[in-house]
C-alpha positions as CSV (number, residue, x, y, z in Angstrom):
1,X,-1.1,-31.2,10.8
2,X,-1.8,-30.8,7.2
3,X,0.0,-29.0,5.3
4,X,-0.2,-28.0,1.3
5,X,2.1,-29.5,-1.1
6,X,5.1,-27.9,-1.5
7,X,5.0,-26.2,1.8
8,X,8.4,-27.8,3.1
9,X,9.8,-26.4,0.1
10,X,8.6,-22.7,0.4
11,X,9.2,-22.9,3.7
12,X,12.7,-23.5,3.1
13,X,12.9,-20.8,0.2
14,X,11.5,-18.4,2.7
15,X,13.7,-19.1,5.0
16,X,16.6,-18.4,2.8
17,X,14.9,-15.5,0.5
18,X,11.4,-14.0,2.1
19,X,9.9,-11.9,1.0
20,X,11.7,-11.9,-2.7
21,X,9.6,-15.2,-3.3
22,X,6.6,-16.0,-6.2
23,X,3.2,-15.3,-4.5
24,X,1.9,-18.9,-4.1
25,X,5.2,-19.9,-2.4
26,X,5.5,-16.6,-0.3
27,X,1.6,-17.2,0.8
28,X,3.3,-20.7,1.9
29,X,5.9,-19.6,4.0
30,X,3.9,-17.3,5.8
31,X,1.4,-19.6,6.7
32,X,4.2,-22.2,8.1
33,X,5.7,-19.6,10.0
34,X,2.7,-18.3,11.7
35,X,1.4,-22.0,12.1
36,X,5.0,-22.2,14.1
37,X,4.7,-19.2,16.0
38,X,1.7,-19.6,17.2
39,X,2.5,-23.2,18.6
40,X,5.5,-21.1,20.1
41,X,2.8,-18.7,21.1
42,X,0.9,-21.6,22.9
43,X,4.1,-22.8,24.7
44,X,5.1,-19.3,25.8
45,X,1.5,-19.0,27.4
46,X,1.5,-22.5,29.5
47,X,5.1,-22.1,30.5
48,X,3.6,-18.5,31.5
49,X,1.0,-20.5,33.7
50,X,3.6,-22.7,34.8
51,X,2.2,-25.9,33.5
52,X,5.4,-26.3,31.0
53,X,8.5,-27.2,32.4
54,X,12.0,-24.6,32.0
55,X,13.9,-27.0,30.0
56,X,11.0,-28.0,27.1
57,X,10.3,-24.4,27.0
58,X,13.9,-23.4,26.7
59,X,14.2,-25.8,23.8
60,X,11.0,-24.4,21.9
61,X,12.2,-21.0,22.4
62,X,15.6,-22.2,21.1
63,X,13.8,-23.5,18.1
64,X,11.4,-20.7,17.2
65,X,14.4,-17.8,17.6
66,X,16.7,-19.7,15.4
67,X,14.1,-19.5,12.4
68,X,13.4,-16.0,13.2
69,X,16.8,-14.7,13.1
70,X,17.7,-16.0,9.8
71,X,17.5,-13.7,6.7
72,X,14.0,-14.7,6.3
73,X,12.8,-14.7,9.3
74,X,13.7,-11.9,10.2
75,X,11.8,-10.1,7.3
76,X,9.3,-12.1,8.4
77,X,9.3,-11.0,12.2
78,X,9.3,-7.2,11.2
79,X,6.9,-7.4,8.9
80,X,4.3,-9.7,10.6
81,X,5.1,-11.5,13.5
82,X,6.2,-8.7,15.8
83,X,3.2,-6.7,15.4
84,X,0.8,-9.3,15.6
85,X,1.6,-12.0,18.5
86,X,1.6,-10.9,22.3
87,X,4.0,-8.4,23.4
88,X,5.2,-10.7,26.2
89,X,5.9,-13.3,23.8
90,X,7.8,-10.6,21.5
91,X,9.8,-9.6,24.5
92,X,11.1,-13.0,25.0
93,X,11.9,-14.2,21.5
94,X,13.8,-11.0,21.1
95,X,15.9,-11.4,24.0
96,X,17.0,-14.8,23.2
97,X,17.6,-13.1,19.9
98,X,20.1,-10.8,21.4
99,X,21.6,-13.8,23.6
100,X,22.7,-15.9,20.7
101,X,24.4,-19.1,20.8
102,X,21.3,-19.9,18.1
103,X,21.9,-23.2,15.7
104,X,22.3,-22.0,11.9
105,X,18.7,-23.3,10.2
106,X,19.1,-21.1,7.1
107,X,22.2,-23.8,6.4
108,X,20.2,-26.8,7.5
109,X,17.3,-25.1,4.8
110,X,20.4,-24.5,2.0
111,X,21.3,-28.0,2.6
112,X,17.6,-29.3,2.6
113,X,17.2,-27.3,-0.9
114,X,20.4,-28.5,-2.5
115,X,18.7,-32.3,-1.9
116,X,15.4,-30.7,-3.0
117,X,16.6,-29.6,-6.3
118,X,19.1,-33.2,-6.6
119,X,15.9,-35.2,-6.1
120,X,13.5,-33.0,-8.8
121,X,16.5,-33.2,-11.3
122,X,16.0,-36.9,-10.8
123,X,12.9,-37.5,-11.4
124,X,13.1,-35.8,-14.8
């Protein structure tokens, strides 16, 4: 997959700070999220049809709710992503929600940010 330049780092801003982001990087963050939510979307529907297997599934699920519940995220999720994708699909990614036992992204994005920032001051 292609993505624009920069789109690792406004994905990692919106992670941390959606939707108080500059337009061009906000437009970015979006379109990464939704890009990921409807692969999630597609992994839902063949575990659905029973042609993906518990524990893959599990593990994308795992994956998708842990972007969505951070700060981010979750303005993204009210704001676009729970009207729009399949209520099925919004069922389940809110109930592992409400399970927990999620890994902490938003850190792994701080972290990825701090290096982000180390590297540009570098290069100047």
């Amino acid at each position: 997959m292609w993505l624009a330049p920069g789109a690792a780092r406004a994905y990692a801003q919106g992670i941390l700070c959606y939707p108080a982001m500059a337009f061009d990087e906000r437009s970015l963050f979006v379109t990464v999220f939704n890009d990921q939510a409807l692969f999630f979307q597609g992994a839902f529907a063949l575990h659905e049809a029973g042609q993906l297997e518990e524990e893959t599934y599990q593990a994308y699920l795992r994956w998708f709710a842990a972007n969505v519940a951070t700060r981010g995220g979750q303005a993204w999720w009210e704001e676009i992503g729970r009207p729009i994708y399949t209520r099925r699909m919004v069922i389940a990614v809110e109930e592992r929600l409400a399970a927990g036992d999620l890994p902490d992204v938003g850190a792994f994005y701080l972290n990825r940010m701090d290096d982000l920032e180390a590297e540009s001051a570098g290069a100047t």
